[in-house]
C-alpha positions as CSV (number, residue, x, y, z in Angstrom):
1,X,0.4,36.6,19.3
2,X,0.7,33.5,17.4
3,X,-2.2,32.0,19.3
4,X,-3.9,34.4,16.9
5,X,-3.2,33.0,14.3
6,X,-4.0,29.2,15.5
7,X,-7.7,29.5,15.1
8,X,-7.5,31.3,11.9
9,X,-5.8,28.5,10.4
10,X,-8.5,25.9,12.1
11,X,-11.4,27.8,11.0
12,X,-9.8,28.1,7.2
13,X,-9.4,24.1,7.3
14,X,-12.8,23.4,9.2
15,X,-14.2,25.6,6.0
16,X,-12.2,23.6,3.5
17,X,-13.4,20.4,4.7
18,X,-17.0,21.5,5.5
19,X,-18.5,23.3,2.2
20,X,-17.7,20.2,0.1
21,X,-19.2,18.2,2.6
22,X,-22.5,20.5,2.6
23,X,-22.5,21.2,-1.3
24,X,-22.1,16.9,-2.1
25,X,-25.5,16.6,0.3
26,X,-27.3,18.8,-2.2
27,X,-26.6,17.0,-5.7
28,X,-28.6,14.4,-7.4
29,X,-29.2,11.2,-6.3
30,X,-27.9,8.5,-8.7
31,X,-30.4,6.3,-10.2
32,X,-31.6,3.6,-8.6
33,X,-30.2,0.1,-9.5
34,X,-31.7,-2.2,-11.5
35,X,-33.3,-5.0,-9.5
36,X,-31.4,-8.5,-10.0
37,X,-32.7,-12.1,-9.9
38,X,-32.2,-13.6,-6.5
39,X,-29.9,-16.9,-8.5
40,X,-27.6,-14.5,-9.9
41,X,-26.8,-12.5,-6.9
42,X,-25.2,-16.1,-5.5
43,X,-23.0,-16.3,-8.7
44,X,-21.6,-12.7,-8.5
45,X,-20.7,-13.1,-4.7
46,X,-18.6,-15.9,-5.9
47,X,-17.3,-14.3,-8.1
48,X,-15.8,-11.9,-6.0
49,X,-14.8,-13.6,-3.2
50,X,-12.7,-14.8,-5.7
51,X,-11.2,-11.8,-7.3
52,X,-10.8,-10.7,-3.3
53,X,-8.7,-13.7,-2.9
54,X,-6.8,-13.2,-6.4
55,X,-6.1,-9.6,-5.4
56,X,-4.7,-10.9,-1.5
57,X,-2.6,-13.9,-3.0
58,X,-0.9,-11.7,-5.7
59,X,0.0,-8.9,-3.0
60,X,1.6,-11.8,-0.8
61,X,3.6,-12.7,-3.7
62,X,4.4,-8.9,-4.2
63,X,5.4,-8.2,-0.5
64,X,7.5,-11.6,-1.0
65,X,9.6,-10.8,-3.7
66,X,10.4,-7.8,-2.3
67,X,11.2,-8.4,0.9
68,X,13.4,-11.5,-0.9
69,X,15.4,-8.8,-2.5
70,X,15.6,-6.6,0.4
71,X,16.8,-9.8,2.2
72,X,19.7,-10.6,-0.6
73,X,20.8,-6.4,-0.9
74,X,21.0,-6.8,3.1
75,X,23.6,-10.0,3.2
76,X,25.2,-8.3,0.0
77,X,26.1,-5.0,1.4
78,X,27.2,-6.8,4.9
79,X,29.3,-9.4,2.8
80,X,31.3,-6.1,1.4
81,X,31.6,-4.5,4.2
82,X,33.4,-7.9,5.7
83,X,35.8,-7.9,2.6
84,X,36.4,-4.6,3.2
85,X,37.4,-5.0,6.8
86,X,39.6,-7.7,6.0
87,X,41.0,-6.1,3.3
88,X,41.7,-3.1,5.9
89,X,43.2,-6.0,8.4
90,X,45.5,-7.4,5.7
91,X,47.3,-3.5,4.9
92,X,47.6,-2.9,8.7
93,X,49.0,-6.3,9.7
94,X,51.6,-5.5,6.4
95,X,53.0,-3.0,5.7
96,X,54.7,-4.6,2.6
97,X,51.4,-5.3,1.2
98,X,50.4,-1.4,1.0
99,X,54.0,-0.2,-0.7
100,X,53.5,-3.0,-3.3
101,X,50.5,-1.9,-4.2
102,X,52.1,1.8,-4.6
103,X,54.7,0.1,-7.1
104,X,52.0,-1.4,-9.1
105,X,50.6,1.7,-9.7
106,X,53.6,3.8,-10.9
107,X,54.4,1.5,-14.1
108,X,57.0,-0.8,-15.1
109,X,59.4,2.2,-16.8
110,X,59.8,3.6,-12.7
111,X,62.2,1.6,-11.9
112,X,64.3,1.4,-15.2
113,X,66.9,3.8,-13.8
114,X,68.0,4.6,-16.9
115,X,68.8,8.8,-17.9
């Protein structure tokens, strides 16, 4: 039963992606380009080999800096997650360290002992 509904869905899609494909081969042409000098068709290809190379170099230098700060977020996180796990070593070698925290947080007036 649901092989049923397979080809539906590819003949749907084939439909979707073929009528554009039919209705764009019967528009207008676009007008035909002006006809250049042969000298300045030299200049413009210089001209964009370098923008080509402008583009590459300033992705580089995108992908760079990000994978830079990927890098430092990455040595970061694992730093904490050291502290933390000595942190965690420190309370379970001592005891005493974990109940002074407790008094800490309670407030000088706890242990008054007055009525």
């Amino acid at each position: 039963m649901k092989l049923q509904g397979y080809p539906q869905i590819v003949i749907t899609m084939l439909a979707i992606i073929l009528i554009p494909v039919a209705v764009w081969a019967q528009g207008t042409p676009p007008p035909a380009a002006p006809a250049t000098p042969a000298g300045s068709g030299a200049a413009s290809s210089g001209a964009g080999a370098g923008m080509v190379i402008g583009v590459v170099l300033a992705l580089l230098i995108v992908v760079g800096i990000g994978v830079k700060m990927y890098d430092l977020k990455r040595k970061r996180e694992a730093e904490a997650v050291h502290l933390q796990a000595q942190v965690s070593d420190a309370l379970l070698r001592e005891q005493a360290l974990l109940l002074a925290g407790d008094d800490r947080r309670r407030g000088a007036g706890a242990d008054t002992g007055a009525p």
